[in-house]
GULUMSE-422574 format. One record per residue (C-alpha): chain; x, y, z. Coordinates in nm, 3 decimals, decimal comma. Layout:
<recs>
<kette:A	c1:X	c2:Y	c3:Z>
...
</recs>
This chain:
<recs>
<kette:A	c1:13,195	c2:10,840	c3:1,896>
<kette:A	c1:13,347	c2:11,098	c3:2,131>
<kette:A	c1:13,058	c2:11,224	c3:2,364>
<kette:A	c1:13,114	c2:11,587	c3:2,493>
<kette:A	c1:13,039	c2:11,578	c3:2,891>
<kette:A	c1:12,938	c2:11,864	c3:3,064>
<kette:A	c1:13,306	c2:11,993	c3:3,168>
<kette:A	c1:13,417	c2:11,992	c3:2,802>
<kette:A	c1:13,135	c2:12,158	c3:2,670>
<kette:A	c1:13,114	c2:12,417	c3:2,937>
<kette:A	c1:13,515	c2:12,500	c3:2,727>
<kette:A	c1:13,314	c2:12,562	c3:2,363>
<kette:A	c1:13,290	c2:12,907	c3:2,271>
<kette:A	c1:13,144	c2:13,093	c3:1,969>
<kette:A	c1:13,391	c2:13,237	c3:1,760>
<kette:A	c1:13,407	c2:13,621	c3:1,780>
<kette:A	c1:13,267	c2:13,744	c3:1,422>
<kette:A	c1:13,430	c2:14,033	c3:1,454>
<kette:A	c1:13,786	c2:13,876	c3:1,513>
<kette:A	c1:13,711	c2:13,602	c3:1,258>
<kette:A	c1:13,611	c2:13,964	c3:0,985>
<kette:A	c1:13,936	c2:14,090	c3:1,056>
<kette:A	c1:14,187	c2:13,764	c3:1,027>
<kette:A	c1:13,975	c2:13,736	c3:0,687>
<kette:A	c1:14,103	c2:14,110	c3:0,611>
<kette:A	c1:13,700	c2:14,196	c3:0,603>
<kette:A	c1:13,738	c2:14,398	c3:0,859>
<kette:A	c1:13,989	c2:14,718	c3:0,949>
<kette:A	c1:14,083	c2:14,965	c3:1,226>
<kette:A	c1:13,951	c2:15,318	c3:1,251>
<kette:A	c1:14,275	c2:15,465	c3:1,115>
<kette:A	c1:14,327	c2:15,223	c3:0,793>
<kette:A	c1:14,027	c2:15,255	c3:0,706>
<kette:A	c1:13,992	c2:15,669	c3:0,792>
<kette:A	c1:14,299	c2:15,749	c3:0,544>
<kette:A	c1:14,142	c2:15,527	c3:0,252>
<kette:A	c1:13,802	c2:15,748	c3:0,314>
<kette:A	c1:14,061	c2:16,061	c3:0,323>
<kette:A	c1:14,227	c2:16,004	c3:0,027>
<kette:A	c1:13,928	c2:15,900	c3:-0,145>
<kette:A	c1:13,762	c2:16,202	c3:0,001>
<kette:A	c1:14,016	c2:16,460	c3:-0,124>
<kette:A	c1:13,969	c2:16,332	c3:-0,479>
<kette:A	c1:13,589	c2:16,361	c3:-0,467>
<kette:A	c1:13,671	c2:16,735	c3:-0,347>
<kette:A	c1:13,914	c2:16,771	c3:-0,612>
<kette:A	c1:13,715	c2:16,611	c3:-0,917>
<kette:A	c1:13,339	c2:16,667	c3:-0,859>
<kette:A	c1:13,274	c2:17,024	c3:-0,826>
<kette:A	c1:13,435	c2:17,078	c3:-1,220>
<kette:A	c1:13,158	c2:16,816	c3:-1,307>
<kette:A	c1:12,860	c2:17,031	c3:-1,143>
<kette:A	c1:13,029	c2:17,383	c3:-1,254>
<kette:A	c1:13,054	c2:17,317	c3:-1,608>
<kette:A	c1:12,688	c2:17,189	c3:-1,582>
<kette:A	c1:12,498	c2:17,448	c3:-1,424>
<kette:A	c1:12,736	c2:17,750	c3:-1,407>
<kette:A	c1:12,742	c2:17,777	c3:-1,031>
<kette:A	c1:13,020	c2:17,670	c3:-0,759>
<kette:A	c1:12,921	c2:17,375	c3:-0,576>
<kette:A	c1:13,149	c2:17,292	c3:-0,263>
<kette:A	c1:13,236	c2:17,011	c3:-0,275>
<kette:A	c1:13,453	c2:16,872	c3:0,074>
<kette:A	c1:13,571	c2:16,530	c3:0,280>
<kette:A	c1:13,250	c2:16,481	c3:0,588>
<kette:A	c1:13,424	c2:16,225	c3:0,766>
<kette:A	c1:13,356	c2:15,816	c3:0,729>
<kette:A	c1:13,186	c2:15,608	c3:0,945>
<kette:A	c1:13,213	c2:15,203	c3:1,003>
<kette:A	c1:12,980	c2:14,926	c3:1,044>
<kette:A	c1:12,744	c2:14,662	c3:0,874>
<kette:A	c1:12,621	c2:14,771	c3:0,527>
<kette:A	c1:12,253	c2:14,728	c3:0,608>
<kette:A	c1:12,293	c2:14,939	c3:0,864>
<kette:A	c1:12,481	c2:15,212	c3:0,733>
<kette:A	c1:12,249	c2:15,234	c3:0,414>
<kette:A	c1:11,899	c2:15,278	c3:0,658>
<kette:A	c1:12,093	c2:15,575	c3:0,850>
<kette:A	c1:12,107	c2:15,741	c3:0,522>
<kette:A	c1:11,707	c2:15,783	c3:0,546>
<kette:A	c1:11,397	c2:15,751	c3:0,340>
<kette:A	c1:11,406	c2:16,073	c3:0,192>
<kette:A	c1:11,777	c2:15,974	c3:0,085>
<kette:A	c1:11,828	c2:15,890	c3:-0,293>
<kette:A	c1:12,005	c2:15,520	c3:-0,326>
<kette:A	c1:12,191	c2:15,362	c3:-0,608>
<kette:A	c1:12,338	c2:15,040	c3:-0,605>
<kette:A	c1:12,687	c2:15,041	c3:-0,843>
<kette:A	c1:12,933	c2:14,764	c3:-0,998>
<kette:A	c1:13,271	c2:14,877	c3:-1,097>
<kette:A	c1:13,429	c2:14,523	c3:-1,252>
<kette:A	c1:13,731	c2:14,452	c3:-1,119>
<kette:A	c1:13,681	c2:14,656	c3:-0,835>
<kette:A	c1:13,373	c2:14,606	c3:-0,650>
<kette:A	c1:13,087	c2:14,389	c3:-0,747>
<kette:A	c1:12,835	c2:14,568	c3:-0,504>
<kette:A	c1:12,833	c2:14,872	c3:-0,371>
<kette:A	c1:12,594	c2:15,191	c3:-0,310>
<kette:A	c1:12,583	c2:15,561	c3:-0,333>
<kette:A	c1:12,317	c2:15,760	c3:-0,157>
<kette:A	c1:12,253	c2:16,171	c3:-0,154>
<kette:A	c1:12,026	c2:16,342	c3:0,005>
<kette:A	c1:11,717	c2:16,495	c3:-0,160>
<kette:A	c1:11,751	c2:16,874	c3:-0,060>
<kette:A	c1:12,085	c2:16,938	c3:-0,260>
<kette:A	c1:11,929	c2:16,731	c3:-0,586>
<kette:A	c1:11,556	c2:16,906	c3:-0,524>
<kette:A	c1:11,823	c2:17,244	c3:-0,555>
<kette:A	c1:12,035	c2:17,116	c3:-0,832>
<kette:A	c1:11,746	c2:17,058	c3:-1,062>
<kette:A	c1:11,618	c2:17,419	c3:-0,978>
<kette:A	c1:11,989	c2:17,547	c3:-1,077>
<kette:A	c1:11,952	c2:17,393	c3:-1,406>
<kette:A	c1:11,656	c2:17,535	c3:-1,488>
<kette:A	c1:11,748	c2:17,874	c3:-1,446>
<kette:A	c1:11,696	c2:17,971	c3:-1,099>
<kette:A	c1:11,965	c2:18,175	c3:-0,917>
<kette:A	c1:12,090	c2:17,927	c3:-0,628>
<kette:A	c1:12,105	c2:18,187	c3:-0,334>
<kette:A	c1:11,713	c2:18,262	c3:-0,434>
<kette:A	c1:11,591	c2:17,925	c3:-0,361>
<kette:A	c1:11,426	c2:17,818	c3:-0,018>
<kette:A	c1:11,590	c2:17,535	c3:0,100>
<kette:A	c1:11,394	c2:17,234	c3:0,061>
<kette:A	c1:11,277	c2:17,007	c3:0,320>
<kette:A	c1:11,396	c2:16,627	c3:0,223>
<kette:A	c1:11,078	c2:16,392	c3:0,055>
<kette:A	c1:11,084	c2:16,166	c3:-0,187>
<kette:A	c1:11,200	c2:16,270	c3:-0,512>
<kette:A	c1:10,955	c2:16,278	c3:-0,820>
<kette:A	c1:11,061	c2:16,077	c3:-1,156>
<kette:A	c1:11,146	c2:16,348	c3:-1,315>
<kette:A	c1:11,385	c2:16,463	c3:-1,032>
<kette:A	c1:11,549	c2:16,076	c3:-1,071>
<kette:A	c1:11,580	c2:16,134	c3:-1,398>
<kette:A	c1:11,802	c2:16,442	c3:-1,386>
<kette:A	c1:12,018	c2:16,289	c3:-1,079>
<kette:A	c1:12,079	c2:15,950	c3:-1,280>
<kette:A	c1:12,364	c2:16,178	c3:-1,425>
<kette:A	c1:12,456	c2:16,290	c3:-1,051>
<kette:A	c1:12,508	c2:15,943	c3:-0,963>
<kette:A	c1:12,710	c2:15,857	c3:-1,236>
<kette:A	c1:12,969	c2:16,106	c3:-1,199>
<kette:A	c1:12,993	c2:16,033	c3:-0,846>
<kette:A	c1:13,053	c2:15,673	c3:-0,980>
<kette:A	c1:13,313	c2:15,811	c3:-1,248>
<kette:A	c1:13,509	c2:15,996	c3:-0,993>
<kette:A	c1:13,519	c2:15,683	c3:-0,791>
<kette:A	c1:13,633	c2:15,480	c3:-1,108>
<kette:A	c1:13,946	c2:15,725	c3:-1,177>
<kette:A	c1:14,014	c2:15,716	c3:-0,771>
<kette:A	c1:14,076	c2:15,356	c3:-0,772>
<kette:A	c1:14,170	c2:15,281	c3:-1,096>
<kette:A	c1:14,024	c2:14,921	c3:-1,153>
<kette:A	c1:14,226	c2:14,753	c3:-1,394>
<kette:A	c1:14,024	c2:14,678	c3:-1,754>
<kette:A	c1:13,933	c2:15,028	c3:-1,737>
<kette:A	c1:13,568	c2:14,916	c3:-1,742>
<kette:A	c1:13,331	c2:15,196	c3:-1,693>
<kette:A	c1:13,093	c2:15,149	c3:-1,367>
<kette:A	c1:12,725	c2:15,033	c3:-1,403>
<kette:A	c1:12,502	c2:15,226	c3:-1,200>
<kette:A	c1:12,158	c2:15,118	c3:-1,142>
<kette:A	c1:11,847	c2:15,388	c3:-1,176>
<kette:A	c1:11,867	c2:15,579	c3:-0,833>
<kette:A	c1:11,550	c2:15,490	c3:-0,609>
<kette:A	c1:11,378	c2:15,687	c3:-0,294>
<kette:A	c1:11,511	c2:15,527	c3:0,041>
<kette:A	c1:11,181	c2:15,470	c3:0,128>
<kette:A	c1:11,163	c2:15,208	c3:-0,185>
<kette:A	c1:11,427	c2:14,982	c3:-0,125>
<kette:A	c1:11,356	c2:14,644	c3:-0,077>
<kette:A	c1:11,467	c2:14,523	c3:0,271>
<kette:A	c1:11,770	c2:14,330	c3:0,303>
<kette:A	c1:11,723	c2:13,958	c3:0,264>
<kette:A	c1:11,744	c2:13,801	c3:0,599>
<kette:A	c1:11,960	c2:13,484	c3:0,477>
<kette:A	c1:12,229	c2:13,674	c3:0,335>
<kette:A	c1:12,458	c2:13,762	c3:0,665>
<kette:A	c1:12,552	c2:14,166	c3:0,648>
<kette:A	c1:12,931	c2:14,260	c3:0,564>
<kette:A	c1:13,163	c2:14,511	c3:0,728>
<kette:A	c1:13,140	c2:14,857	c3:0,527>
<kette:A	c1:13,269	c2:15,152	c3:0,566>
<kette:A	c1:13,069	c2:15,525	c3:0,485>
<kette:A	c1:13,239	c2:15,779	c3:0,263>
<kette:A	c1:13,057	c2:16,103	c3:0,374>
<kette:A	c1:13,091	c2:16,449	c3:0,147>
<kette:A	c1:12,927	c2:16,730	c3:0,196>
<kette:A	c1:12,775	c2:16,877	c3:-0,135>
<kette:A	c1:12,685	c2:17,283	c3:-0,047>
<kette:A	c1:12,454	c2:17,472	c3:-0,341>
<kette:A	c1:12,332	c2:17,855	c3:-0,276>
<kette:A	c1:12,184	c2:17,777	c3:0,086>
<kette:A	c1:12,184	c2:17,397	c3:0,082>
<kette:A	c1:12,408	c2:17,201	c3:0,235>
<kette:A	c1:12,366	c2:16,814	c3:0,169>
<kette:A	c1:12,531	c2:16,494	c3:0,190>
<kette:A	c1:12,585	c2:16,183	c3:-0,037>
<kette:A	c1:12,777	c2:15,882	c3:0,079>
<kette:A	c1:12,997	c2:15,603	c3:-0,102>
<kette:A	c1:12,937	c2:15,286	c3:0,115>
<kette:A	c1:13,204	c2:15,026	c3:-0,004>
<kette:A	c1:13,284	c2:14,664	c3:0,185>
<kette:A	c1:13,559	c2:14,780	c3:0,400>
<kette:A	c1:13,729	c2:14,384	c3:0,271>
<kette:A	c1:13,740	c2:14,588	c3:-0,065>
<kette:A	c1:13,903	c2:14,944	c3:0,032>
<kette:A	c1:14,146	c2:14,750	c3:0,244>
<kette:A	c1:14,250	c2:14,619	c3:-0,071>
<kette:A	c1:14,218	c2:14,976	c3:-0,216>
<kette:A	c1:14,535	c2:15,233	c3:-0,365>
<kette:A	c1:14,379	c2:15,532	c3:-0,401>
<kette:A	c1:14,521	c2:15,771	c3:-0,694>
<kette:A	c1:14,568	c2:16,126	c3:-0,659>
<kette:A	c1:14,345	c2:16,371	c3:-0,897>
<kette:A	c1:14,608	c2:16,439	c3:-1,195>
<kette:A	c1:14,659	c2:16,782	c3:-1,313>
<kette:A	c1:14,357	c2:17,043	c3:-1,385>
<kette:A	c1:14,250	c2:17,019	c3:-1,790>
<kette:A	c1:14,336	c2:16,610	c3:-1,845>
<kette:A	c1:13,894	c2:16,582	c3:-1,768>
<kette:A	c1:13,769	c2:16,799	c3:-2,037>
<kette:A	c1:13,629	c2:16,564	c3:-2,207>
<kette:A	c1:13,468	c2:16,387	c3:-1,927>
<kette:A	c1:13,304	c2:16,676	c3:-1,806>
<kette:A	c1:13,178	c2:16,784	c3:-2,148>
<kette:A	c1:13,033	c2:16,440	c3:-2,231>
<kette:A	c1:12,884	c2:16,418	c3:-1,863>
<kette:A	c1:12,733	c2:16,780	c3:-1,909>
<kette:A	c1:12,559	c2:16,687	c3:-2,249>
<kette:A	c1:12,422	c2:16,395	c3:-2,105>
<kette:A	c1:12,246	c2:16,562	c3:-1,845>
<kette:A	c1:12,120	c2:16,823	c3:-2,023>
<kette:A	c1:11,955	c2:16,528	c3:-2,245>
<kette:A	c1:11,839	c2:16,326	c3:-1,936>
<kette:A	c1:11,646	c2:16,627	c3:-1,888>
<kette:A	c1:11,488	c2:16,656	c3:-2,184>
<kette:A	c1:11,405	c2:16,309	c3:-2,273>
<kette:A	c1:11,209	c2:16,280	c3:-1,920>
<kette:A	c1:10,882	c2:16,121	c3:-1,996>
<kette:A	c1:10,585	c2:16,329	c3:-1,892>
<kette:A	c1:10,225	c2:16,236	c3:-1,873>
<kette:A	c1:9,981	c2:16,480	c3:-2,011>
<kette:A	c1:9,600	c2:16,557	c3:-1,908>
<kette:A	c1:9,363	c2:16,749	c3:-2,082>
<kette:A	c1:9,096	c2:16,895	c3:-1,953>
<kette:A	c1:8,787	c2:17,021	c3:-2,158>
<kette:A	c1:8,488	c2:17,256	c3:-1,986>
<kette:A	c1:8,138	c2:17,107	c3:-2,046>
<kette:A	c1:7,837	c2:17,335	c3:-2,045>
<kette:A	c1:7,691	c2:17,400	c3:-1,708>
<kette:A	c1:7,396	c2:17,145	c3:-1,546>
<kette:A	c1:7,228	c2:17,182	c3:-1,222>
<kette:A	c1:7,297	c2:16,971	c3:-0,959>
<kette:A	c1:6,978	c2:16,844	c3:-0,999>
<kette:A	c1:7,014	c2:16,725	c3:-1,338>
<kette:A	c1:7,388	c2:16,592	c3:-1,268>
<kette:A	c1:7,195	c2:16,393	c3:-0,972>
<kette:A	c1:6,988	c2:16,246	c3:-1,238>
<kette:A	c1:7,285	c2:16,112	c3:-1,531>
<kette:A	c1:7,242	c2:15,772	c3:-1,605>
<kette:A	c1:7,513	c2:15,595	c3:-1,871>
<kette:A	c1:7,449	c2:15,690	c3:-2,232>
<kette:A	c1:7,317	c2:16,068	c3:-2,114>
<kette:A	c1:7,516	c2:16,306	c3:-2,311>
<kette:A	c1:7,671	c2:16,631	c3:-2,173>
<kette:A	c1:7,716	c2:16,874	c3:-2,427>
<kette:A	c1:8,082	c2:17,089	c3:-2,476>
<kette:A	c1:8,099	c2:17,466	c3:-2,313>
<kette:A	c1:8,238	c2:17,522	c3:-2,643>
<kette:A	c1:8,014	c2:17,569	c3:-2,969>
<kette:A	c1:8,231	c2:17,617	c3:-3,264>
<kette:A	c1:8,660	c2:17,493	c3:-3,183>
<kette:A	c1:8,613	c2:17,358	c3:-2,801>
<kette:A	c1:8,857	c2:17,491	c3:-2,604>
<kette:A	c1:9,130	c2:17,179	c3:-2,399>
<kette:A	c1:9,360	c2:17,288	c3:-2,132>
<kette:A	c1:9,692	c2:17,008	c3:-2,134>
<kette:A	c1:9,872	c2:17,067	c3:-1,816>
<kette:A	c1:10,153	c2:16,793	c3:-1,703>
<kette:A	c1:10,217	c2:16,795	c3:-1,284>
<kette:A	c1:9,904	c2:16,998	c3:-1,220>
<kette:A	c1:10,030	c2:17,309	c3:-1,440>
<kette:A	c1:9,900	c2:17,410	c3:-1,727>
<kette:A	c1:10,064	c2:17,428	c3:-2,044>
<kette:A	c1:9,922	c2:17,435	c3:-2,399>
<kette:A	c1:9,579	c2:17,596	c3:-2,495>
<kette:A	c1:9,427	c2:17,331	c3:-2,725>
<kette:A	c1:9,142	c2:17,312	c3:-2,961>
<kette:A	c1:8,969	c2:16,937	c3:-2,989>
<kette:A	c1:9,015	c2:16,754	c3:-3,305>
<kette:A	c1:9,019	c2:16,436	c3:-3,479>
<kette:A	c1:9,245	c2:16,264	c3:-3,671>
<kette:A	c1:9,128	c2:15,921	c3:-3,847>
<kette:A	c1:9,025	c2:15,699	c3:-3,563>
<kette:A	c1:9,179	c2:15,896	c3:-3,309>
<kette:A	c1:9,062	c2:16,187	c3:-3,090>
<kette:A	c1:9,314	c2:16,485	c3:-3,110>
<kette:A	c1:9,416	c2:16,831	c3:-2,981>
<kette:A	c1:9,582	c2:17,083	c3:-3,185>
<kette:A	c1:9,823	c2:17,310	c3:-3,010>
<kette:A	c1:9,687	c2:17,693	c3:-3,010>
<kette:A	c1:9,888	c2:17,880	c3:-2,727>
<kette:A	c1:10,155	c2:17,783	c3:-2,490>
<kette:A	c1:10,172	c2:17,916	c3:-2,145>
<kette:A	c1:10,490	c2:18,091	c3:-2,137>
<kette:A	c1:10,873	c2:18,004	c3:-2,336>
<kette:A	c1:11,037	c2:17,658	c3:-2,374>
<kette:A	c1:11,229	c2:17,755	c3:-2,015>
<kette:A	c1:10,883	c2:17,795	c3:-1,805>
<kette:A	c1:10,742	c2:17,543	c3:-1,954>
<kette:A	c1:11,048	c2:17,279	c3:-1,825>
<kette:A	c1:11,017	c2:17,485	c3:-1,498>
<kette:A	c1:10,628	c2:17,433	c3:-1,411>
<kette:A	c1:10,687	c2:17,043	c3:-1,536>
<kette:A	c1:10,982	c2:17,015	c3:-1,272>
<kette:A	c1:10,840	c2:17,245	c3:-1,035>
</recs>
């Protein structure tokens, strides 16, 4: 048994983790790694914007932010908690990797779909997004995730798996025995009416260093793309689930007597002949309702709506 005395020990260093990243080719220099973010960047400017204009009907600038280097965990908290987060797969590319956007351009997006002229909206301050406003940026996300696809051109051609976008302040922290990678930050800016955003592609920079990134081919080969990513949204949309309330007015009592209730009291309806329900969804009213029955089940039959199919969808988002 060789015993290490104090003059040999005094020799033993740690190895440099950084040093040992890059010999591994998990870790790159500013300027490898800044033209991979360029090139991807330019075909993000060059592919997106067709997906949002032949969605909502309005230019969306699309353009290259920069990049920005350093452990994933890290790069994904300065994002923010009022950041929306994905975590993708692309097989044969990259088994893990994460696209965030900030809430004030999707809060505006969904507000462009709906009808509203972009340069009339306020600009939003960034919160967490409702699940309604997930639902409509699933489709966000996944072109983002499509343009990445055609960028690096995996081989199988498998399509990427995106997982249902979640609030920044949601995600689960990062597990403590799994040691953080070298990433790198794709940053665009995403500009609607007075909004100016940003989402970011954060990729292990082991994986872009490994990366050829193809140029955007010639305008009108992504028709179809765009046309089946536009119908899909426009469904997302519709097929949000929304939970209904109904509210019925009861006739009047004095405090007094509403002091007084004890279970199995009975409070009559304001209502003496079809009793009159207010539905709303989100706080806003929508349907005038008279109360019904139908077999075993209590019912409401539809009356009046408050306003067209559009304001509807807009007081529900809103």
């Amino acid at each position: 048994m060789n015993i290490m005395n104090p003059s040999t020990a005094s020799n033993v260093y740690a190895f440099d983790k950084r040093l040992l990243a890059r010999m591994a080719g998990a870790l790159g220099d500013d300027k490898t790694i800044g033209r991979i973010a360029l090139d991807l960047g330019h075909v993000f400017s060059e592919r997106l914007p067709d997906l949002l204009k032949q969605e909502t009907g309005h230019d969306i600038a699309i353009g290259y932010a920069g990049f920005k280097m350093g452990l994933r965990n890290e790069l994904i908290a300065e994002l923010g908690e009022a950041a929306l987060l994905s975590d993708v797969t692309l097989r044969n590319w990259c088994a893990d990797f994460q696209i965030g956007c900030d809430s004030p351009v999707l809060i505006t997006l969904v507000e462009a779909l709906l009808g509203a002229e972009p340069t009339d909206i306020e600009e939003p301050l960034p919160r967490a997004l409702s699940k309604i406003e997930i639902d409509v940026a699933v489709p966000v996300f996944e072109g983002i995730a499509e343009v990445v696809r055609m960028a690096v051109n995996a081989p199988g051609s498998f399509e990427p798996v995106v997982a249902r976008p979640h609030n920044g302040a949601e995600r689960l922290p990062p597990d403590p025995a799994l040691e953080d990678i070298y990433a790198a930050s794709i940053d665009m800016t995403c500009g609607l009416g007075p909004v100016l955003s940003t989402f970011s592609v954060i990729v292990p920079q082991s994986v872009l260093l490994k990366t050829q990134i193809v140029p955007p081919r010639s305008a009108g080969q992504n028709d179809s793309m765009k046309t089946d990513w536009s119908e899909q949204l426009e469904e997302q949309i519709r097929r949000s689930a929304v939970t209904l309330e109904a509210r019925i007015q009861l006739e009047s009592l004095t405090l007094d007597t509403i002091s007084r209730l004890q279970p199995g009291d009975v409070i009559p309806f304001h209502d003496g002949q079809d009793v009159r329900v207010e539905v709303n969804a989100n706080g806003r009213d929508l349907y005038v309702c008279e109360f019904g029955r139908s077999g075993a089940r209590y019912t409401v039959r539809i009356k009046d709506t408050h306003g067209s199919e559009e304001d509807i969808l807009r007081h529900i988002m809103s």
